[in-house]
C-alpha positions as CSV (number, residue, x, y, z in Angstrom):
1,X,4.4,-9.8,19.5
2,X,0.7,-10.4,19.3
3,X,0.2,-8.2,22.3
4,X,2.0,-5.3,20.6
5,X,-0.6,-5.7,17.7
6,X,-3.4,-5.2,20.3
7,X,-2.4,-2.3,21.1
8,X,-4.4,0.5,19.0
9,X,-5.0,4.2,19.2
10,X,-8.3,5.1,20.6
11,X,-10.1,8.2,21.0
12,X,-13.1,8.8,23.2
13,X,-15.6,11.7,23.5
14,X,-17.1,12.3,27.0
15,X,-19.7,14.6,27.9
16,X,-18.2,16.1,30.9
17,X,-15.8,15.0,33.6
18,X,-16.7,16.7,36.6
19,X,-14.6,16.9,39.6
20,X,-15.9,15.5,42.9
21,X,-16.0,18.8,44.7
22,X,-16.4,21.7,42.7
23,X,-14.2,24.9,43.9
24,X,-15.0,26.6,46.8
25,X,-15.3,27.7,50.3
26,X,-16.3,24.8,51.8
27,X,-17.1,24.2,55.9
28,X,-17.0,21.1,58.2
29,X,-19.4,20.7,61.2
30,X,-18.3,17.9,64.2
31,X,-21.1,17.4,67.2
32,X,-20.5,15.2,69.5
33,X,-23.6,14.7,72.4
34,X,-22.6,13.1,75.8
35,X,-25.7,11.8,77.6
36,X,-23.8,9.7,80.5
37,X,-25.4,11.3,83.8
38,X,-23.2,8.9,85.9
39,X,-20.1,10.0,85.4
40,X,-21.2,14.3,85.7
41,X,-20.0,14.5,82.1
42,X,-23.0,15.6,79.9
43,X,-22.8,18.4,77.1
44,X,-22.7,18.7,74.2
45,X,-19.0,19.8,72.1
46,X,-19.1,21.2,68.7
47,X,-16.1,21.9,66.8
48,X,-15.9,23.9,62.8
49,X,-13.5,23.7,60.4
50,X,-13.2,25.5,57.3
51,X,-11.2,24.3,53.8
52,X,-11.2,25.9,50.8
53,X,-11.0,24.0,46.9
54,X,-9.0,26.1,44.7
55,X,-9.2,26.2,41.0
56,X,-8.8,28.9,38.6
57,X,-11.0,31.7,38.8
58,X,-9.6,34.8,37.6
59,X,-6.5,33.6,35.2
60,X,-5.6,30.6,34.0
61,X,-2.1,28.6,35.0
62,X,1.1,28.5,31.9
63,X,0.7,26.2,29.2
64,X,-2.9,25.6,30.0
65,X,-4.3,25.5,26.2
66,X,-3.1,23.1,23.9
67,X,-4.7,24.4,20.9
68,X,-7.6,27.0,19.5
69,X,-9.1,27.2,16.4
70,X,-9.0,29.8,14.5
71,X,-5.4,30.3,15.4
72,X,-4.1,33.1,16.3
73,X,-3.5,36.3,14.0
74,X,-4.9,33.7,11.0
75,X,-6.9,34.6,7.6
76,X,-9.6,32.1,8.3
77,X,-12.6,31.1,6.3
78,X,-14.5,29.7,9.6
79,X,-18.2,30.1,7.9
80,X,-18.9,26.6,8.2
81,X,-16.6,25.6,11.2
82,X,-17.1,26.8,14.8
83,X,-14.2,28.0,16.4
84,X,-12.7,25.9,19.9
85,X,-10.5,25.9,22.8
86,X,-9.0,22.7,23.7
87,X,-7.4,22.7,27.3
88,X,-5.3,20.4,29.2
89,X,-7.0,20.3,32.2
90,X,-10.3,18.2,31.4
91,X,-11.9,19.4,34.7
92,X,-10.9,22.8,33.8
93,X,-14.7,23.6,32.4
94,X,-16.4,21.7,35.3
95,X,-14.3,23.0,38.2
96,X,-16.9,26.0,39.2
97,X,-20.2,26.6,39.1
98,X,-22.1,29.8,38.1
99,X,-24.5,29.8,40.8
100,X,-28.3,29.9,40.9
101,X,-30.2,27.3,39.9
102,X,-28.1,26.5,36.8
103,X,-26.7,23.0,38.4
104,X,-23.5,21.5,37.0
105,X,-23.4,23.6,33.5
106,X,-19.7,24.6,32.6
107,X,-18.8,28.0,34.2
108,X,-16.6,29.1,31.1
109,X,-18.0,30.4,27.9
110,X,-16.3,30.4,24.6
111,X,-17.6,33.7,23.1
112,X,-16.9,35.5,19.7
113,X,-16.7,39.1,19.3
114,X,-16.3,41.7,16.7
115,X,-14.1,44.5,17.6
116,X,-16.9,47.5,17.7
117,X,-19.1,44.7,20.0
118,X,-16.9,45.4,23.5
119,X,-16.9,48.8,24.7
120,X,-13.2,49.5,25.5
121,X,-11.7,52.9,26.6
122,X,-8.0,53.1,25.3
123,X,-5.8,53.7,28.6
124,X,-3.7,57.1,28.5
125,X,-0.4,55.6,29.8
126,X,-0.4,52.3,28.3
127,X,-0.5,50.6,24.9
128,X,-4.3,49.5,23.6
129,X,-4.8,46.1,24.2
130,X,-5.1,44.0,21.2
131,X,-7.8,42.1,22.5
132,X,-9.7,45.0,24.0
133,X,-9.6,43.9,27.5
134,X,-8.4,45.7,30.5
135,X,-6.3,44.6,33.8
136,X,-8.8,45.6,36.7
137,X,-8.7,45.3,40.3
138,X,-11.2,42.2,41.5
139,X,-12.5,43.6,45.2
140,X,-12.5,47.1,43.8
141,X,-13.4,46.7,40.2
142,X,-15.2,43.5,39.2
143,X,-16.9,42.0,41.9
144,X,-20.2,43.4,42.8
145,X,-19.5,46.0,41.0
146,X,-22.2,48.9,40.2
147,X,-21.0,52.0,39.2
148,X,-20.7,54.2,35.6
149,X,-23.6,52.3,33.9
150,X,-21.1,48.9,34.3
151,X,-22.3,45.6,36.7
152,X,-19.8,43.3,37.7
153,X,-20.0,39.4,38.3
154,X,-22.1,38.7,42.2
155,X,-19.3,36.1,43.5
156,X,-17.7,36.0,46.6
157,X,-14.3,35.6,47.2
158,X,-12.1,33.1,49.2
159,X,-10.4,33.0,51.8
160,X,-7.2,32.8,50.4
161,X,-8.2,34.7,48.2
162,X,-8.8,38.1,50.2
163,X,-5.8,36.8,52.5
164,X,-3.0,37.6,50.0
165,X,-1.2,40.4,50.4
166,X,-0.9,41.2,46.3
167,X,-4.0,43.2,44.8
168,X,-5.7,40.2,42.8
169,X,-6.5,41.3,39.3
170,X,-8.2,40.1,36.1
171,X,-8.3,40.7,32.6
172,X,-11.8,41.9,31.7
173,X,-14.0,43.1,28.9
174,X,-17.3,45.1,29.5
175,X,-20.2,44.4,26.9
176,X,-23.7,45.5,26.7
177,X,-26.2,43.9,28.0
178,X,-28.1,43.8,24.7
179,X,-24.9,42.4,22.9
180,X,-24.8,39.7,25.4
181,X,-28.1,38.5,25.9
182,X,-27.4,37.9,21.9
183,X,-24.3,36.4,21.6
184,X,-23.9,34.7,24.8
185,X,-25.1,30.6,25.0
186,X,-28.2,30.2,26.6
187,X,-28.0,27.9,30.2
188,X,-29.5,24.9,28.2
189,X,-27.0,24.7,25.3
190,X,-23.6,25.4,28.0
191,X,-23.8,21.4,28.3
192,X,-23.8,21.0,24.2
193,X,-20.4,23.1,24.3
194,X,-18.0,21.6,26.2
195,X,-17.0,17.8,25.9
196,X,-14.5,15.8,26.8
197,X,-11.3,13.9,24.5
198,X,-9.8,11.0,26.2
199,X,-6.8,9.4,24.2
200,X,-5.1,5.9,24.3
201,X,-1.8,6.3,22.5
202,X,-2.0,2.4,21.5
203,X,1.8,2.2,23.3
204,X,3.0,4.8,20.8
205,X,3.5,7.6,23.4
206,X,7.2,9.2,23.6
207,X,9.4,8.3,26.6
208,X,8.6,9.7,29.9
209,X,5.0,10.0,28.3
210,X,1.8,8.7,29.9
211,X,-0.2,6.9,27.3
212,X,-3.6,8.0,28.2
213,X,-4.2,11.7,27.7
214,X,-8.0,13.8,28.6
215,X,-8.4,17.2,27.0
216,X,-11.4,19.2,27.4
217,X,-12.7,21.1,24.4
218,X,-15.1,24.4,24.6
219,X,-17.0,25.3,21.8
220,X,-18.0,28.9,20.9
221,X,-21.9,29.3,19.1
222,X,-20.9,31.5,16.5
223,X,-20.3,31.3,12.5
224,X,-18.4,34.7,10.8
225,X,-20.7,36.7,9.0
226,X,-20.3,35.6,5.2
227,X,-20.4,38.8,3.8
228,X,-18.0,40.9,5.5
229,X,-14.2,40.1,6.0
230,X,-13.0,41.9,9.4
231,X,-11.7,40.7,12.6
232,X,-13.1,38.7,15.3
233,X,-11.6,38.5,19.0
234,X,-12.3,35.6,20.9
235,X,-12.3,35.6,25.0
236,X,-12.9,32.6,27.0
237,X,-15.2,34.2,29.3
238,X,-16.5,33.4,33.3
239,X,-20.0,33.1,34.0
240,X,-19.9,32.7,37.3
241,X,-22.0,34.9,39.3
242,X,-23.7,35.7,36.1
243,X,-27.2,33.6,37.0
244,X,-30.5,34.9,35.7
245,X,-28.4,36.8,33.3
246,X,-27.9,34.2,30.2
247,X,-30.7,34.7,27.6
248,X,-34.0,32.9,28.5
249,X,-33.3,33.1,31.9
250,X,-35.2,35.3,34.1
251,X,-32.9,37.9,35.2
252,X,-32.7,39.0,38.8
253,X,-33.9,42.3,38.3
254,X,-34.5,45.0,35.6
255,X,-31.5,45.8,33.2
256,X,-31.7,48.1,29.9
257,X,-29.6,47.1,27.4
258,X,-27.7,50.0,27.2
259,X,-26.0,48.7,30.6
260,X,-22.7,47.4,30.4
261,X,-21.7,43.5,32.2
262,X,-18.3,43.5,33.0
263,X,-16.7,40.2,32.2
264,X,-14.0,38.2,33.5
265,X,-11.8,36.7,30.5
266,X,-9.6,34.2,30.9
267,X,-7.8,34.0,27.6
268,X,-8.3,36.0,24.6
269,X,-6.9,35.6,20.9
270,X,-7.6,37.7,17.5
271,X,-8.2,36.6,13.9
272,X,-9.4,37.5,11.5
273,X,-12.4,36.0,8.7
274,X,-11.4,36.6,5.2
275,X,-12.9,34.8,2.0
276,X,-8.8,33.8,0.8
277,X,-8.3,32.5,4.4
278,X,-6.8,28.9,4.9
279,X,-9.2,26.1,3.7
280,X,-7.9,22.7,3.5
281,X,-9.8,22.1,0.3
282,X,-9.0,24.6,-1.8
283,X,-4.9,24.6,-0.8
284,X,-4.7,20.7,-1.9
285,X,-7.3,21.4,-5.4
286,X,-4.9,24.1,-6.0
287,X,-1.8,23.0,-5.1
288,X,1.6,22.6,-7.4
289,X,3.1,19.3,-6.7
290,X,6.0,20.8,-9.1
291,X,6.6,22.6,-5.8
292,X,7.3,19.9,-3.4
293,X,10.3,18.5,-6.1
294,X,13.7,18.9,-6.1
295,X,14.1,21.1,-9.8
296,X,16.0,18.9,-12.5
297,X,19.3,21.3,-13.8
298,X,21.2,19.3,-16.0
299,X,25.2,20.3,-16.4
300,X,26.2,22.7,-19.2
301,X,27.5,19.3,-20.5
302,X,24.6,18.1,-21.4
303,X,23.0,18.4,-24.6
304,X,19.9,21.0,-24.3
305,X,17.8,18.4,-26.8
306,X,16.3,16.0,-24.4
307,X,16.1,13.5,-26.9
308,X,19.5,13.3,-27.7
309,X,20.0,12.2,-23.8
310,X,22.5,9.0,-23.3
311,X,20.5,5.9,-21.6
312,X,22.0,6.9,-18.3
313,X,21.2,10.9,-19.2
314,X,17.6,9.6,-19.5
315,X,17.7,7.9,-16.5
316,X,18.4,10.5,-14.1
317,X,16.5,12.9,-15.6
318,X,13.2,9.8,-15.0
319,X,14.4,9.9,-11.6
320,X,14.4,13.3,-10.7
321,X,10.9,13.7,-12.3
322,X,10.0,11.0,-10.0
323,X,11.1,12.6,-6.7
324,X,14.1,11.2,-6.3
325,X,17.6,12.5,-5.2
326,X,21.2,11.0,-6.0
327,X,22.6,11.0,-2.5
328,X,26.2,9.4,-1.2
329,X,26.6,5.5,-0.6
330,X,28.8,3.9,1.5
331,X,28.7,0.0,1.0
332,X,29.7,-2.5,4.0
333,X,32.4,-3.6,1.9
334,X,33.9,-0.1,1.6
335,X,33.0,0.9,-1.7
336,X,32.0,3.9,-2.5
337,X,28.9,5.4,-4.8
338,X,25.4,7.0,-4.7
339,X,22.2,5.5,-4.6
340,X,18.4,6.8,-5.3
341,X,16.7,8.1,-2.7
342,X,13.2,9.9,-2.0
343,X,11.3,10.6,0.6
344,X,7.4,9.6,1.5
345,X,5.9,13.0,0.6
346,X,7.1,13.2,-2.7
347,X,4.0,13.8,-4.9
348,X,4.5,11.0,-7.0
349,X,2.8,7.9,-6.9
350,X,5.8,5.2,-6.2
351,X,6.3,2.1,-8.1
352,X,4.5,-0.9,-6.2
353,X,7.5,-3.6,-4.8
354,X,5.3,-6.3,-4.4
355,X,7.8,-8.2,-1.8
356,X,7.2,-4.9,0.2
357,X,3.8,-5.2,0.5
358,X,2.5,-6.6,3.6
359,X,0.9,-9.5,3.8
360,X,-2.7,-9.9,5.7
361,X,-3.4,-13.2,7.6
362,X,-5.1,-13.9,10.5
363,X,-2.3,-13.5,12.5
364,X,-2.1,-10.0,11.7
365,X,0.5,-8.3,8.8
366,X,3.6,-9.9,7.5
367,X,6.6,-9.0,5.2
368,X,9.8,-10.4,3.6
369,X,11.4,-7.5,4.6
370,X,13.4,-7.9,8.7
371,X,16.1,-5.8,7.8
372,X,17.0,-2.5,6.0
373,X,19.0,-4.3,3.5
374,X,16.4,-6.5,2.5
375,X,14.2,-3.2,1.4
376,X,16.9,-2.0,-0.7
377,X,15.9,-2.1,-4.5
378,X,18.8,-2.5,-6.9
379,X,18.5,-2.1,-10.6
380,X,20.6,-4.7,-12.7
381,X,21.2,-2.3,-15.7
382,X,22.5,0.6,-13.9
383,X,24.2,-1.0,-11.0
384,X,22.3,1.6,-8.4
385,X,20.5,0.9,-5.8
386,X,17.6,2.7,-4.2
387,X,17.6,2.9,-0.1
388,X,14.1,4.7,0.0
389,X,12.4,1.9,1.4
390,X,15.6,1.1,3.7
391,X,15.7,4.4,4.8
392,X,11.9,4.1,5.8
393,X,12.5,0.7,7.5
394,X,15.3,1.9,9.6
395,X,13.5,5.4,10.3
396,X,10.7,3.4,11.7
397,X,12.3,1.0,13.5
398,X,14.3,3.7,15.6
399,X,11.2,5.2,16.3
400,X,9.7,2.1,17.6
401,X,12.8,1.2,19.6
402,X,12.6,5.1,21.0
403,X,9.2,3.9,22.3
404,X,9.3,2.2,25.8
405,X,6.4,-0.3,25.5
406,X,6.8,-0.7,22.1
407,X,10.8,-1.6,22.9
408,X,9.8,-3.6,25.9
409,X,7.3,-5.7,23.7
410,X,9.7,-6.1,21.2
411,X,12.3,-7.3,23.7
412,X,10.0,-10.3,25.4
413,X,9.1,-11.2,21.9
414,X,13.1,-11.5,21.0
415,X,13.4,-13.7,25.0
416,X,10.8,-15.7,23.6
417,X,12.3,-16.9,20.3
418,X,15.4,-17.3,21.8
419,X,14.1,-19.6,23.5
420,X,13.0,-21.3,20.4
421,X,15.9,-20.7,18.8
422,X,17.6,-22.6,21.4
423,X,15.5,-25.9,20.8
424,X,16.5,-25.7,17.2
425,X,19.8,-25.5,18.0
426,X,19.7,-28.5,20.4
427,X,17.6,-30.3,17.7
428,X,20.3,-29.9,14.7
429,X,23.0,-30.0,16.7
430,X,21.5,-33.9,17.8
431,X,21.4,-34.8,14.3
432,X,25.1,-33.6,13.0
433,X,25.8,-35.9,16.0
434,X,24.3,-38.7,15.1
435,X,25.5,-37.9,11.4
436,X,29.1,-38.3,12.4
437,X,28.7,-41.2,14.4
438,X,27.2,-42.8,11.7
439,X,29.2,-41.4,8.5
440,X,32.4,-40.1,10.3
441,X,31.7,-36.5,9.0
442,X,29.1,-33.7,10.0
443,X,30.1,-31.2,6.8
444,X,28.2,-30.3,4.1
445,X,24.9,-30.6,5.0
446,X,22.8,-29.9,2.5
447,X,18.7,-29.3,2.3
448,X,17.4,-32.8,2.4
449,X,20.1,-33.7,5.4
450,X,19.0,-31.0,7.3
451,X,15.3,-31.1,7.1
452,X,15.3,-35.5,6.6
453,X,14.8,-37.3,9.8
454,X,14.2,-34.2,12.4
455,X,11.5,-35.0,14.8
456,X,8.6,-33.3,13.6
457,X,5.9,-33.4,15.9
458,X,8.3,-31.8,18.5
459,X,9.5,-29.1,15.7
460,X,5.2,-28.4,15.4
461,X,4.7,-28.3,19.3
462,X,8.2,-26.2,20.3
463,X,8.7,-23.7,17.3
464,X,6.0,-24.1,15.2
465,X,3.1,-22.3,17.5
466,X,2.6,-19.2,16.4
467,X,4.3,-16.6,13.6
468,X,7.6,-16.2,15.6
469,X,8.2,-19.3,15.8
470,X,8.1,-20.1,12.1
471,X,9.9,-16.9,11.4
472,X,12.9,-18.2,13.4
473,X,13.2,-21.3,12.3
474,X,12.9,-20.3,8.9
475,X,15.7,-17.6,9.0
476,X,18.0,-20.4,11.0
477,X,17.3,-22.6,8.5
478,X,18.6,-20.2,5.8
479,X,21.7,-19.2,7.1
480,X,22.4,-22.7,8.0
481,X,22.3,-23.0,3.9
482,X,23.6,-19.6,3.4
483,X,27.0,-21.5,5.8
484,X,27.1,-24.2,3.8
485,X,27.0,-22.6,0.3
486,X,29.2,-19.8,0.5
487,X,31.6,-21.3,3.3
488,X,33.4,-19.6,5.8
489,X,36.9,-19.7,3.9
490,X,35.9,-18.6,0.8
491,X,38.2,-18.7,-2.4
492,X,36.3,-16.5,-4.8
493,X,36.6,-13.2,-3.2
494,X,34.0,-11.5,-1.0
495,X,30.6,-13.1,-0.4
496,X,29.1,-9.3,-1.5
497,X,30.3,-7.2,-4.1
498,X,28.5,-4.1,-5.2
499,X,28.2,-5.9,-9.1
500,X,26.8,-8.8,-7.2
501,X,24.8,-7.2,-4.1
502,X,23.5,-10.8,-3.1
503,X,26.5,-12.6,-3.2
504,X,24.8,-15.5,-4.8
505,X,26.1,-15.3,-8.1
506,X,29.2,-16.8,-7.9
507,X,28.1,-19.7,-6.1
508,X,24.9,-20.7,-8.4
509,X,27.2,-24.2,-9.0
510,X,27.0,-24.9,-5.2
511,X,23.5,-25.1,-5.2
512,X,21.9,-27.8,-7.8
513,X,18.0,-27.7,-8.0
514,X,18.0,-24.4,-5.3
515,X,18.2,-21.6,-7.4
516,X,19.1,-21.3,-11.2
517,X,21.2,-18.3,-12.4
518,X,18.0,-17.7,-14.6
519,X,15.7,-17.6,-11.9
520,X,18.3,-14.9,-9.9
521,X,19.0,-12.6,-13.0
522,X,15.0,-12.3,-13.6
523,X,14.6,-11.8,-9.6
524,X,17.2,-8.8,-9.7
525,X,15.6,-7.0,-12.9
526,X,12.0,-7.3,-10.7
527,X,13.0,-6.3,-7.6
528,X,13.0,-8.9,-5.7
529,X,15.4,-10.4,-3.0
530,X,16.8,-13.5,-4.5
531,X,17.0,-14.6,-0.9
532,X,13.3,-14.4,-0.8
533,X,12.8,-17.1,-3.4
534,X,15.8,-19.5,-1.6
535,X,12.9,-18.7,1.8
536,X,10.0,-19.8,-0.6
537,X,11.8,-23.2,-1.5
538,X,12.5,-24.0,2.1
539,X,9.3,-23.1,3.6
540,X,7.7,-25.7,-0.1
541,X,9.9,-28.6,1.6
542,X,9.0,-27.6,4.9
543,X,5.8,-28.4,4.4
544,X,6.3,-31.6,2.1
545,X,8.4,-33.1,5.0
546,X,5.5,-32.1,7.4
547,X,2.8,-33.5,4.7
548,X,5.0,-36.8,4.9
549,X,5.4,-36.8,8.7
550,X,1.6,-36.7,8.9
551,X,1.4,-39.7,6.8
């Protein structure tokens, strides 16, 4: 089990992750000199070869963004908080280059626009586009393009790409070049905007799930203006073939700012920057927890006077102000009820079970509680229990059994104290032997005949090793009890009734110097499992008859 423990989420940030060939046309050379004279044979062969690395370029593939912030069609406040595009593909920023001297910057731009800061001509036979871009033609339209005051991106196309027998098109957007050369990043911050998220699931990935997961994130470089509320359009936008171009950079020729780049976008999204837009803070200062609970209508039955409530009036009314709901119970013995239940976002602080609370050792956390019965909480006065605890127990652990490596972790832990459990079998099964040999009777072993005269060094070395081992041997130990004091062929009725959930009650005379009916009544009204305390006894003569055995 200690492995599973190991086993922690991690996030890392990277500051790139660039592929080892970036997209391309790419050619291959082979030359091959023959010298030998002998043999008439001398030349010289030459053979080319060309390949081309695809990536995308114009458009980008389905389900190729996993998330964007401001999201979409949103009343943001994003004064203080840059907006982002997170995408899938952690090359995806890396693939390309923009050409020039700009090196290994990311191609891809993150850039905020208002509406009236893209120059957009409304089609006549189509709808306007709500991010103000238009479907052009690439050969004809966007690359190299000089005409009507509007420059287009200096690329060249592919192969493949001028092979296909479909017209290859592109959303674009065509922006001043004096709006540009102020909003766009300049060469030596493209490097600050893009980064890269590697996560390690800690073995808590879903099924069919790889637990390592790389994202890559691009930033944009602009803050909404804090004194206006109006939209904002956001186009992930390709710099490629726009060298010289960026601000700072020496531009390839002379340009007026009235001329108009046309811009290949990618993927585009609208929202809008209002001052009573989403903020985190203010939604949880201002929030209503009234809101998030179930509302309290008490029968026409009931007297309207609160304080003239019966004790059990009272109580539900105290438990429906805490969160709780009064939900069907069906016991194992077939009885049927309700019990409490509420769920962990209830905005109520809960009542602190401290035989619920893990315990921190250097062997990691540990609890009392192996089993969704042992979480239930019943309340002696009222007879009810309440399964929220349970219900969180057994939610949990069908989640981690859902979970491959957690399951198969689990699994080789259970293998392993088998095993164990196996030895201790061996161990007591040796001594009722020798019992009966020596009395003529292996019944009715009580505490000090099961734990008196068992070899103890082995018990250390085979079960004793490591948390697992003591856990088994401590559960064996109390059912072997539990055997012996209730019996199998029991006259008093049921083991478990739902006036006595831990069946312990009627058997307080079997057990002298174990458990007093005082000790179990004052265990019940506190919320704890009298079965707990029965544990605490056996591990205190556990370690007496170790202590001794030492001696």
């Amino acid at each position: 089990m200690s492995n599973l423990n190991e086993l922690k989420p991690q996030m890392r940030f990277l500051d790139e992750s660039r592929p080892k060939l970036a997209a391309g046309t790419y050619q291959i050379e082979v030359k091959h000199d023959i010298l030998d004279v002998s043999h008439d044979i001398k030349g010289n062969y030459a053979k080319n070869r060309q390949f081309v690395v695809q990536a995308p370029r114009f458009a980008l593939p389905p389900n190729s963004v996993q998330a964007q912030f401001p999201t979409p069609e949103s009343n943001t406040y994003f004064r203080t908080s840059l907006p982002f595009i997170v995408f899938k593909q952690e090359h995806l920023p890396w693939s390309r280059k923009i050409g020039g001297s700009v090196g290994d910057a990311p191609w891809l731009a993150l850039m905020i626009f208002r509406a009236s800061e893209i120059e957009y001509t409304k089609p006549a036979d189509a709808d306007a586009s709500p991010t103000l871009s238009t479907i052009r033609d690439v050969v004809t339209e966007v690359r190299k393009y000089n005409a009507n005051n509007t420059i287009g991106p200096d690329i060249e196309l592919d192969p493949i790409e001028t092979s296909v027998n479909t017209p290859l098109r592109a959303n674009t957007i065509d922006v001043l070049y004096g709006t540009f050369k102020q909003l766009a990043p300049r060469t030596s911050e493209l490097p600050f905007l893009a980064h890269i998220r590697k996560t390690e699931n800690g073995g808590l990935a879903a099924d069919g799930e790889t637990g390592s997961l790389s994202y890559a994130t691009l930033l944009a470089n602009r803050l909404a203006n804090p004194k206006t509320e109006e939209l904002y359009i956001a186009h992930v936008v390709s710099l490629e073939g726009w060298a010289g171009y960026l601000p700072g950079d020496t531009l390839p020729g002379p340009i007026a700012d009235t001329k108009k780049l046309r811009l290949v976008s990618l993927y585009s999204w609208k929202f809008n920057s209002k001052e009573d837009g989403v903020n985190f803070t203010e939604l949880i200062e201002t929030m209503s927890v009234d809101t998030l609970k179930l509302p309290f209508n008490p029968p026409a039955t009931w007297d309207k006077d609160k304080s003239k409530y019966t004790p059990a009036q009272t109580e539900v009314k105290k438990k429906y102000d805490n969160g709780y709901i009064a939900l069907n119970y069906d016991a194992r013995t077939g009885e049927k009820s309700f019990a409490w239940y509420r769920g962990p976002f209830t905005p109520v602080v809960p009542v602190v079970i401290d035989r619920l609370v893990p315990e921190i050792d250097n062997e990691g956390y540990g609890t009392n509680v192996t089993t969704a019965d042992k979480a239930m909480i019943y309340n002696a006065d009222t007879g009810i229990f309440d399964y929220s605890y349970a219900v969180a127990w057994e939610l949990g652990r069908m989640l981690t059994l859902g979970n491959r490596p957690a399951a198969i972790a689990i699994w080789q832990w259970k293998k392993a104290s088998l095993q164990k459990l196996q030895v201790l079998n061996r161990m007591v099964s040796d001594k009722q032997k020798r019992r009966k040999q020596l009395l003529g009777t292996a019944d009715n072993l009580g505490l000090t005949a099961l734990l008196d005269g068992l070899n103890w060094h082995q018990m250390r070395d085979d079960l004793m090793d490591d948390q697992a081992g003591k856990y088994v041997f401590m559960n064996y130990l109390g059912n072997q009890l539990g055997k012996h004091i209730l019996g199998i062929d029991n006259e008093n009725g049921p083991a478990i009734s739902t006036l006595d959930p831990t069946g312990l009650d009627q058997h307080l005379d079997a057990m002298p110097g174990l458990l007093s009916k005082g000790e179990m009544i004052s265990a019940l009204e506190n919320g704890i499992d009298p079965h707990v305390l029965i544990s605490d006894k056996l591990e205190a003569a556990l370690k007496m008859y170790t202590a001794t055995d030492l001696q």
